[in-house]
N, C-alpha and C positions, 0 to 999 in steps of 0.2 A: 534477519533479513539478508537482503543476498548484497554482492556488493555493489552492481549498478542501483538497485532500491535505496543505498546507504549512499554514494555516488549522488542521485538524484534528490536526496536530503540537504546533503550538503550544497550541491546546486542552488536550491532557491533560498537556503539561509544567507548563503554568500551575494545571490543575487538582492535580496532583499535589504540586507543590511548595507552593501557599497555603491547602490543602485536605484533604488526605490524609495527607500529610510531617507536618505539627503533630499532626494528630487520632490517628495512631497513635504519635509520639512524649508525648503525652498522658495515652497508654493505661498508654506506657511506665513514664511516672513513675510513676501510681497503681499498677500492678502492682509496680514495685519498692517500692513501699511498702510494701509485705504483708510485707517479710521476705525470706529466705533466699530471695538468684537463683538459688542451682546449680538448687530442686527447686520453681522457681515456674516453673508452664507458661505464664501469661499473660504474665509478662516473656519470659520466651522465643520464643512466640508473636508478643511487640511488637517484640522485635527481628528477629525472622526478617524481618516484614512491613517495615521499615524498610529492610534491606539490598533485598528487590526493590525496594523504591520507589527507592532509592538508585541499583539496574542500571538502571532504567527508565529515572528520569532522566539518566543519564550517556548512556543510548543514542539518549534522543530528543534528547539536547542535540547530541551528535553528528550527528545526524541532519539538525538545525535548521543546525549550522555548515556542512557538506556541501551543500546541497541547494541544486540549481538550479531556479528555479518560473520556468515556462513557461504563459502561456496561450493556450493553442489556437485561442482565440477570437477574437483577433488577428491570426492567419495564415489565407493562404488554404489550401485543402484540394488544390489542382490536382493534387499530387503527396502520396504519402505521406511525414506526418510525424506529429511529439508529436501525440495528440488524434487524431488521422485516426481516424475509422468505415471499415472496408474491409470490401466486400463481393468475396469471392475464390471462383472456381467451379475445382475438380479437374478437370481437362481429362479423365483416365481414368476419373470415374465421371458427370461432371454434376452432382454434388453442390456447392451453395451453402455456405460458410462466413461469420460476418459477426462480425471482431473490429475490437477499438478498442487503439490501440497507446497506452499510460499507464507514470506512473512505476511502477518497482519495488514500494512499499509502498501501491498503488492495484490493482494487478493482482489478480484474480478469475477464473484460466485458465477456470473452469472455466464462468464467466459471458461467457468472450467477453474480457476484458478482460486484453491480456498485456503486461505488460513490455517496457518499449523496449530490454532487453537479450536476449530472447527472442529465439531461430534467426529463427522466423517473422516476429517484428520487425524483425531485420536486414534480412530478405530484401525484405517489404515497403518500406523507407524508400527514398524516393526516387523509386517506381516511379509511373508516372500508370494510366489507365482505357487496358485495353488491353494494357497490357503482363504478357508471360507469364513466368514464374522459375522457378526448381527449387529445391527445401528436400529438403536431404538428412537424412534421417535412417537410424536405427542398422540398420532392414532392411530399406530402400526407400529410392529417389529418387522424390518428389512433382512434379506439373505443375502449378498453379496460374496463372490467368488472372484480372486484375485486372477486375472490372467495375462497384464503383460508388467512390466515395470521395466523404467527408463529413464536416462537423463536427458531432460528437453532444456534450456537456457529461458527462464522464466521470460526474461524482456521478451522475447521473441515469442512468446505470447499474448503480451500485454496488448490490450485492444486499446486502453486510456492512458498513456504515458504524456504524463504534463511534462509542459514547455513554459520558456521563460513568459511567455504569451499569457500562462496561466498563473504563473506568478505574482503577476501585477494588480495593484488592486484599481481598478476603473473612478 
């Protein structure tokens, strides 16, 4: 992943945990306070929210130990790789494509932006300006002719970059 992607991981683990984790465990208390938890819905409520804060963070901690940050900005573009803009033309219609190949949990297919584990991705890594490939899919084999590559700064494509906003659980 790149390093704002890993940047914005650790964002809401930290927001979560020093932030969110207390203020609904908080809620907790004072609701249990009221009395009888079988038929208190705001203690129940406080715990529900507790247990996702709880998935959340196990999964972005997981996420956080896992995670290889790569910055693209370092590397040359000569060939595709992490971070490459590639602009890819269909040899059977003419038609222009123009993705940027990103971690897993930055990818936005539908913005252009795919996953380094993506068929597409595959196909592309390694290939320079010029070179032609085939991406087979499930009712067609594709032509594709490689003709630009570039360093584009992934955020700076990102259409959905969460905020503390998004963090929070409602």
């Amino acid at each position: 992943m790149s390093v704002e992607g890993y940047d914005l991981l650790v964002t809401e683990f930290k927001y979560l945990l020093e932030s969110e984790k207390p203020k609904v465990a908080h809620e907790k208390l004072i609701a249990a306070a009221l009395g009888d938890r079988s038929e208190n819905a705001d203690y129940q409520a406080a715990k529900e929210k507790l247990r996702f804060i709880d998935k959340r963070l196990f999964y972005l901690n997981s996420m956080i130990q896992n995670s290889q940050i790569i910055d693209p900005a370092l590397h040359e573009h000569k060939r595709v790789s992490f971070g490459s803009s590639v602009v890819i033309e269909n040899i059977d219609t003419g038609y222009e494509e123009h993705y940027t190949v990103c971690g897993v949990l930055e990818s936005e297919p539908e913005h252009g932006l795919i996953s380094v584990h993506s068929p597409l991705a595959r196909a592309l890594m390694g290939k320079s300006v010029g070179d032609q490939f085939k991406l087979k899919l499930p009712n067609a084999t594709k032509e594709y002719e490689i003709l630009a590559i570039k360093y584009t700064n992934i955020f700076s494509l990102k259409k959905n970059i969460r905020t503390k906003n998004d963090f929070s659980f409602h």
